[in-house]
C-alpha positions as CSV (number, residue, x, y, z in Angstrom):
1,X,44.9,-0.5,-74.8
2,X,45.0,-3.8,-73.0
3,X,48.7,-5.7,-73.4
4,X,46.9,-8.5,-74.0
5,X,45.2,-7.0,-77.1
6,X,47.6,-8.2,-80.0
7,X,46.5,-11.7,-79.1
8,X,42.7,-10.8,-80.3
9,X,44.1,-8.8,-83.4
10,X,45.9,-12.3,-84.0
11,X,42.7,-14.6,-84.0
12,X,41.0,-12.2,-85.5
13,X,43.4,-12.3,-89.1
14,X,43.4,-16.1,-88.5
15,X,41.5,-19.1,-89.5
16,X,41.3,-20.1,-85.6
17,X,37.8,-20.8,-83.9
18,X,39.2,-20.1,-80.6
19,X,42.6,-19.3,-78.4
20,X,43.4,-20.4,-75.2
21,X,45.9,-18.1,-73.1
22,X,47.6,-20.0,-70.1
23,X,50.2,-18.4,-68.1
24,X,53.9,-19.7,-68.7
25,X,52.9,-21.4,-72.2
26,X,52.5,-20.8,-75.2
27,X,49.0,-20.1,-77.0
28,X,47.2,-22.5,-77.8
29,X,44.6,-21.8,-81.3
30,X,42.3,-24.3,-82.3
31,X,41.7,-24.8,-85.8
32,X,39.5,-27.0,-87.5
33,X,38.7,-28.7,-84.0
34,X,42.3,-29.9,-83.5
35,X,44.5,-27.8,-80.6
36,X,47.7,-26.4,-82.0
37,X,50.4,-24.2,-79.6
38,X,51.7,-21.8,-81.5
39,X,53.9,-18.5,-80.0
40,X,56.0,-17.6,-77.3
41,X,55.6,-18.7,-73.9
42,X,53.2,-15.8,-71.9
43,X,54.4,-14.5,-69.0
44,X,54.7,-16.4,-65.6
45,X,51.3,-16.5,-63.2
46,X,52.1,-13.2,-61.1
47,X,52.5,-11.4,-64.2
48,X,49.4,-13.0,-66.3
49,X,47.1,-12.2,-63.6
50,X,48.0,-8.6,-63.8
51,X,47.5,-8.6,-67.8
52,X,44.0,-10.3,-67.2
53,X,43.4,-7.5,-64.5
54,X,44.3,-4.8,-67.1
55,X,41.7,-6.5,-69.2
56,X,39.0,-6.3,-66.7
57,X,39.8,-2.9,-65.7
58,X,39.5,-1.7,-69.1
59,X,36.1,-3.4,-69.4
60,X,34.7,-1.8,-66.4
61,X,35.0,-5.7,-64.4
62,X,37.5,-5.2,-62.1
63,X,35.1,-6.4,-59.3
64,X,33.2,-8.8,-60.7
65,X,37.2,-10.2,-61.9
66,X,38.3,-9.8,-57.8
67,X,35.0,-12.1,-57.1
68,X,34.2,-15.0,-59.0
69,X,35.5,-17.9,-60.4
70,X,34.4,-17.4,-63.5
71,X,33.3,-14.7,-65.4
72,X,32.6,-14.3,-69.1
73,X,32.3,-10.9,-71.2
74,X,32.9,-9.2,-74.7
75,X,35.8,-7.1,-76.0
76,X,36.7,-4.6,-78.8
77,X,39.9,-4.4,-80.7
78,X,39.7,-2.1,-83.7
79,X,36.2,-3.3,-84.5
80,X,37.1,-6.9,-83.9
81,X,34.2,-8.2,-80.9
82,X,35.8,-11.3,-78.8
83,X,34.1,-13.8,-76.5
84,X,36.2,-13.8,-73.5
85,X,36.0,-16.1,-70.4
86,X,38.4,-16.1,-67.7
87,X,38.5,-19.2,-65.5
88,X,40.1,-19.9,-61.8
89,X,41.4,-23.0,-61.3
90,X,44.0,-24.4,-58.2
91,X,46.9,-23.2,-61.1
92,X,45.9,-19.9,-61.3
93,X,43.6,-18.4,-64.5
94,X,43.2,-19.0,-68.0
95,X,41.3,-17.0,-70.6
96,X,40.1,-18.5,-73.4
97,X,38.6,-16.5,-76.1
98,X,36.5,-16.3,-79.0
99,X,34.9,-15.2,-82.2
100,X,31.8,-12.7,-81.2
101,X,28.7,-14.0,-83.6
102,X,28.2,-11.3,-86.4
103,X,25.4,-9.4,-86.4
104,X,22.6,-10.5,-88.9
105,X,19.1,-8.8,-90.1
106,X,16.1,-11.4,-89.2
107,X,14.9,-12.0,-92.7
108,X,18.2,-13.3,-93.2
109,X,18.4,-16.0,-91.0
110,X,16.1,-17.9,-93.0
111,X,13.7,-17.5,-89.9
112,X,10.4,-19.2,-90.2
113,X,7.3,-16.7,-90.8
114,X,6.1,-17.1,-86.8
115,X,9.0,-16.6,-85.6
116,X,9.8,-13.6,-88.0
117,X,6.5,-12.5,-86.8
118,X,7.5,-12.6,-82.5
119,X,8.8,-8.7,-83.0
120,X,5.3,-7.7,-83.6
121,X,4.0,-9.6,-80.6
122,X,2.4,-7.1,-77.9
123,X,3.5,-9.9,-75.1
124,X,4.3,-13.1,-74.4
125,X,7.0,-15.5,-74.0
126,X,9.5,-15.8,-77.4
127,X,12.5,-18.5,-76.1
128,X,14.6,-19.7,-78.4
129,X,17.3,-23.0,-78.0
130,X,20.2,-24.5,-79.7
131,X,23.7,-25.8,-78.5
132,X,26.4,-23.4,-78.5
133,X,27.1,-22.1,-81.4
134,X,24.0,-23.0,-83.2
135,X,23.1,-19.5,-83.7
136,X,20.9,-18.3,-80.4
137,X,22.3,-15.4,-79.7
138,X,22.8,-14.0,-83.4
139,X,19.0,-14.8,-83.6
140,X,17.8,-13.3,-80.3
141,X,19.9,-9.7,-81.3
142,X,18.1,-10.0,-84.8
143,X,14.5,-10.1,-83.1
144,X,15.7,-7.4,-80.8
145,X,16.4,-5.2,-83.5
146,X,13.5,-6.0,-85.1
147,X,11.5,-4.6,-82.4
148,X,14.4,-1.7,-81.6
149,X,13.2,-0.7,-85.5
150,X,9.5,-1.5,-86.3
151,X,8.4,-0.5,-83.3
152,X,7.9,2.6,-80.7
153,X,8.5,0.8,-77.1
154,X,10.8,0.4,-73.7
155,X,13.2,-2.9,-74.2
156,X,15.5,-3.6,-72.0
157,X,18.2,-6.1,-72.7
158,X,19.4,-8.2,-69.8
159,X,22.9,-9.7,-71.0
160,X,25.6,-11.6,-69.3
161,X,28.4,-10.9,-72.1
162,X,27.4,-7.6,-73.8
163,X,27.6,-9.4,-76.9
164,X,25.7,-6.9,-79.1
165,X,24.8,-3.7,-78.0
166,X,22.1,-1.4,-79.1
167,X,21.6,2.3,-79.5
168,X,17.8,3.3,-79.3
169,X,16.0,3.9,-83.1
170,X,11.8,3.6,-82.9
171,X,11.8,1.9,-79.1
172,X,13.7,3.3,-76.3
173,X,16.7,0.8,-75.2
174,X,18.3,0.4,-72.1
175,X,21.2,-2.8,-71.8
176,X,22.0,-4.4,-68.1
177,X,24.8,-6.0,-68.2
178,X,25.2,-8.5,-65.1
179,X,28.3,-7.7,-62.8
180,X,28.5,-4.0,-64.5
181,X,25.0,-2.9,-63.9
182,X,23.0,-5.8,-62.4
183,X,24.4,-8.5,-60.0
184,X,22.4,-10.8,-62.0
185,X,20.0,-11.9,-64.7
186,X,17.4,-12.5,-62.6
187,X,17.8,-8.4,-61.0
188,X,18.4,-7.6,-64.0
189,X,14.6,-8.9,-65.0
190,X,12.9,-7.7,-62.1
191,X,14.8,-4.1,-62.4
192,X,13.6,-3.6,-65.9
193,X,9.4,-4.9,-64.7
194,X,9.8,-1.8,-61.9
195,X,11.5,0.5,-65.2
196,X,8.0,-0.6,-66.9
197,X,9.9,-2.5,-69.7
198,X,7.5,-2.9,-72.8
199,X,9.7,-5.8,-73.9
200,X,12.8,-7.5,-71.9
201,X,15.4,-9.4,-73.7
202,X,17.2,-11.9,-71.2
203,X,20.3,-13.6,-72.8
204,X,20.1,-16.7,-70.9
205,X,17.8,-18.4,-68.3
206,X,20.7,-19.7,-65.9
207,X,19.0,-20.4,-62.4
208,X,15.4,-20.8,-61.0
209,X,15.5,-17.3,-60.0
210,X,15.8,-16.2,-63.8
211,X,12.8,-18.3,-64.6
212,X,11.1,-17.1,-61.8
213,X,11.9,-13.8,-63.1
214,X,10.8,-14.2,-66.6
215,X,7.5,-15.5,-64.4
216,X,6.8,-12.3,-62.9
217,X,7.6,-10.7,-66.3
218,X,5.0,-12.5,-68.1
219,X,2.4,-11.8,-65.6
220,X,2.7,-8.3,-65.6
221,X,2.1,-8.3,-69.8
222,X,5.8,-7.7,-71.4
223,X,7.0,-9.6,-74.2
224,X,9.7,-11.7,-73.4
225,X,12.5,-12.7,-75.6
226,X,15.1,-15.5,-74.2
227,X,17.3,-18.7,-75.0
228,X,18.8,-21.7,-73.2
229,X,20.7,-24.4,-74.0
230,X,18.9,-27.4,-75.0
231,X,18.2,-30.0,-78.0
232,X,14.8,-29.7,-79.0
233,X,11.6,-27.7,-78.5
234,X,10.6,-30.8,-76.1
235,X,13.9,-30.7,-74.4
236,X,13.4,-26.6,-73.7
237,X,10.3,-26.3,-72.2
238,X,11.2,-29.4,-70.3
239,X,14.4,-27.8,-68.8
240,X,12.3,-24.2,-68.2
241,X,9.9,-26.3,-66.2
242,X,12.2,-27.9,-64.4
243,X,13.8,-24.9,-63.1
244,X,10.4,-23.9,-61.2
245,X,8.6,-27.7,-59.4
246,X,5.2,-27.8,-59.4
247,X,5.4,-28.3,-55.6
248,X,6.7,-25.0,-54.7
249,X,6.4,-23.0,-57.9
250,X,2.8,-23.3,-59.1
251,X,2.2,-19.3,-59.9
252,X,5.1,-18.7,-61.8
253,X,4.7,-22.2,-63.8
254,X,1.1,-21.5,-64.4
255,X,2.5,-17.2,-65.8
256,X,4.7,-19.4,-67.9
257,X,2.3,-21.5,-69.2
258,X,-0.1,-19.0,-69.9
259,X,2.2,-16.3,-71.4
260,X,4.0,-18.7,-73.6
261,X,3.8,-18.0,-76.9
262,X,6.7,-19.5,-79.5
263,X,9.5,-21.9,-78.7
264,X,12.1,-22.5,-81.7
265,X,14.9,-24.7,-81.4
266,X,18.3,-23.9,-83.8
267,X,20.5,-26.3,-85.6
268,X,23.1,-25.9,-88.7
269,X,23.9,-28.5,-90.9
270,X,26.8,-29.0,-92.6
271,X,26.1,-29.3,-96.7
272,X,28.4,-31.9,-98.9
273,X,30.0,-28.6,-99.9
274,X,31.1,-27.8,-96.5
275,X,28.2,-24.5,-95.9
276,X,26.6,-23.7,-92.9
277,X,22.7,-24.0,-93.1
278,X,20.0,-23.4,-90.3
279,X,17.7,-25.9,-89.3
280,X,14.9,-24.7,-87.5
281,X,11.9,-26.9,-85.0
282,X,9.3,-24.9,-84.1
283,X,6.2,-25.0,-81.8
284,X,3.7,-21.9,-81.4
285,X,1.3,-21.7,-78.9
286,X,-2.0,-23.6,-78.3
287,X,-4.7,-24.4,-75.9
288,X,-3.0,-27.8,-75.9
289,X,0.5,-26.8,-75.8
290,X,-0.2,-25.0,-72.6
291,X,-2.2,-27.2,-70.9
292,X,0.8,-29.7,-71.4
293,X,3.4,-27.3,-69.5
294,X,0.9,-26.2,-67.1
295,X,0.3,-29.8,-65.9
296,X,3.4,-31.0,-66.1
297,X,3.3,-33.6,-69.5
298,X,5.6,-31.4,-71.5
299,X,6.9,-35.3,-72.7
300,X,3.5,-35.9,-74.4
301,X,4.4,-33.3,-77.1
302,X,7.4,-35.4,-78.3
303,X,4.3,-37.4,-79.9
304,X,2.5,-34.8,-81.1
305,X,5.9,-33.8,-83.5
306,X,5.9,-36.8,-84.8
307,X,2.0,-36.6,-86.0
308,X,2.1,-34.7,-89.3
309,X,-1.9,-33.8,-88.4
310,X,-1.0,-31.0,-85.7
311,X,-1.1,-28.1,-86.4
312,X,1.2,-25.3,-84.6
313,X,4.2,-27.6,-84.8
314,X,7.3,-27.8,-86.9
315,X,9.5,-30.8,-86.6
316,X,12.9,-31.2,-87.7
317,X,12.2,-33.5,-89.8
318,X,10.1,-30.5,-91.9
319,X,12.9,-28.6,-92.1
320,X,15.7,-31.5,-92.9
321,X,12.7,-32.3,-96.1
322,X,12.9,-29.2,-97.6
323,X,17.3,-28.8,-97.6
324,X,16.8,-31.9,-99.3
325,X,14.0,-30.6,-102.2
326,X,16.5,-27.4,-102.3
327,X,19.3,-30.0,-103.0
328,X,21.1,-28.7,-99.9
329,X,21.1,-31.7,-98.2
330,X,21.6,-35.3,-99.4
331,X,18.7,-38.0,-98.0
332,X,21.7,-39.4,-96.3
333,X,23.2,-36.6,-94.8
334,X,19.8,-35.4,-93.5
335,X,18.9,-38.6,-92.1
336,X,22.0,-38.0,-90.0
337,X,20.9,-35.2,-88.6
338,X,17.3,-35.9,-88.1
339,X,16.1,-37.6,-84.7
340,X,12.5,-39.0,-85.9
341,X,13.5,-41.1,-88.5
342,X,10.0,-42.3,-89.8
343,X,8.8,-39.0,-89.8
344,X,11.6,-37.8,-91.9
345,X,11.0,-41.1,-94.5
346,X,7.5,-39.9,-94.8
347,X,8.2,-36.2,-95.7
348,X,11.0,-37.5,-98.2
349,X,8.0,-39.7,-100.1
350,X,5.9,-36.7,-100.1
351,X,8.8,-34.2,-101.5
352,X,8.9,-36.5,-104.4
């Protein structure tokens, strides 16, 4: 067992978000946003490194730990899953650490139908966005089990922190995990394309060689379900394109174009009585849509969420409307959240 294990068994029976572990101070938990040292002092540098070493080793990342900079990954204690990411700086390295999302079925996120739906898709491209936090990767392992269940295929997860890991059911699974098995996500792609991966889950699109990837992927017919950081279904496909110019990358933009099939953005609200609730902006795929992304005018769809006469889309503002008819939400408190104001004022008239 790691020395450094107590420390997780401690956040864990907490009511911290996160803990920072710093050698020669004491912890540091943050709770309820606000940073509060709290412990004995750890041990000096020489002596920190080699309990962040012992972690590694007893993860299987005592390369990848030698190597880089940075390097993020998941650990067990007695059940309890931690977030861990160990950084390098000129004072030596810090670990900060957190709560692993909890695994959820799909039909409980409160998923839209569509997007419920992207299990059953034969191929295409399923890419999900959010900030941190917001719920991407709880939702990606939902629709990964959904298709590890319902159906009979190869999926092969490509993951960066082995958040969630799967045992085969119906489809036959096979998890990457980059710096264990891959060196990256990108490899990590391409190795499950040569494997003859039905479906590939990537965790993350971090580089123009994961898109590039996720390209290749879509061309040769697997479904593909991913996430990125972003803050709208605009501001995603934006950021995807932008990975791969037009210039230099016309066949993979044109595969991701063609194989694109739902892109859902992820927010939660917080209610007057302090709960958690998912807001969801949708677009599904259309002659239009496509032609948009292949041709570079991804910004023109910004206008088509705020027209209430296309169909495919689902704004914000649609989903802000209904917490309100559910009495979730206050008009006020979802006109804080909502980023097309007049198209929010016009679903609130017709709610009424």
């Amino acid at each position: 067992m790691p020395a450094l294990d107590p420390y997780f068994k401690a956040l864990r029976d907490s009511h911290a978000e996160s803990l920072l572990l710093r050698a020669g101070e004491p912890p540091v938990w943050r709770v309820a946003g606000s940073l509060v040292p709290n412990g004995d002092p750890l041990p000096p540098a020489s002596e920190f490194e080699d309990l962040l070493l012992d972690l590694a080793t007893a993860n299987g990342l005592v390369d990848r730990y030698r190597e880089a900079a940075t390097m993020e990954f998941t650990h067990e204690t007695d059940g309890f899953r931690s977030r861990i990411q160990i950084v390098r700086d000129a004072n030596g390295r810090s670990a900060v650490v957190r709560r692993a999302p909890a695994r959820s079925d799909a039909a409980a996120l409160g998923l839209p139908p569509a997007l419920l739906d992207a299990p059953n898709l034969r191929h295409g491209l399923v890419l999900l966005s959010g900030a941190p936090g917001a719920g991407r990767t709880t939702t990606l392992a939902a629709l990964v089990d959904a298709v590890n269940n319902g159906h009979s295929r190869y999926l092969v997860v490509v993951d960066r922190t082995a958040e969630f890991t799967y045992e085969s059911n119906r489809s036959m699974v096979h998890q990457l995990m980059v710096g264990v098995h891959t060196p990256t996500l990108a490899a990590g792609i391409d190795t499950a394309l040569q494997a003859g991966a039905d479906v590939i889950a990537v965790t993350d699109i971090d580089s123009r060689e994961t898109a590039g990837a996720i390209a290749r992927a879509l061309d040769a017919g697997a479904l593909v379900l991913t996430a990125m950081a972003a803050h709208g279904v605009t501001d995603v496909l934006d950021r995807l394109l932008r990975l791969l110019p037009r210039e230099a990358c016309g066949y993979e933009r044109s595969c991701i174009a063609d194989g694109f099939a739902i892109a859902a953005h992820l927010q939660l609200a917080t209610t007057h009585e302090d709960e958690r609730i998912p807001l969801i902006e949708m677009a599904e795929a259309s002659a239009e849509i496509r032609a948009l992304m292949r041709e570079d005018r991804i910004d023109e769809l910004e206008e088509r969420f705020g027209d209430p006469r296309v169909e495919g889309l689902r704004c914000l503002e649609v989903a802000l409307a209904e917490r309100v008819r559910e009495g979730l939400l206050t008009q006020e408190e979802a006109i804080h959240y909502a980023r097309r104001r007049q198209r929010l004022e016009r679903e609130l008239v017709s709610a009424v």
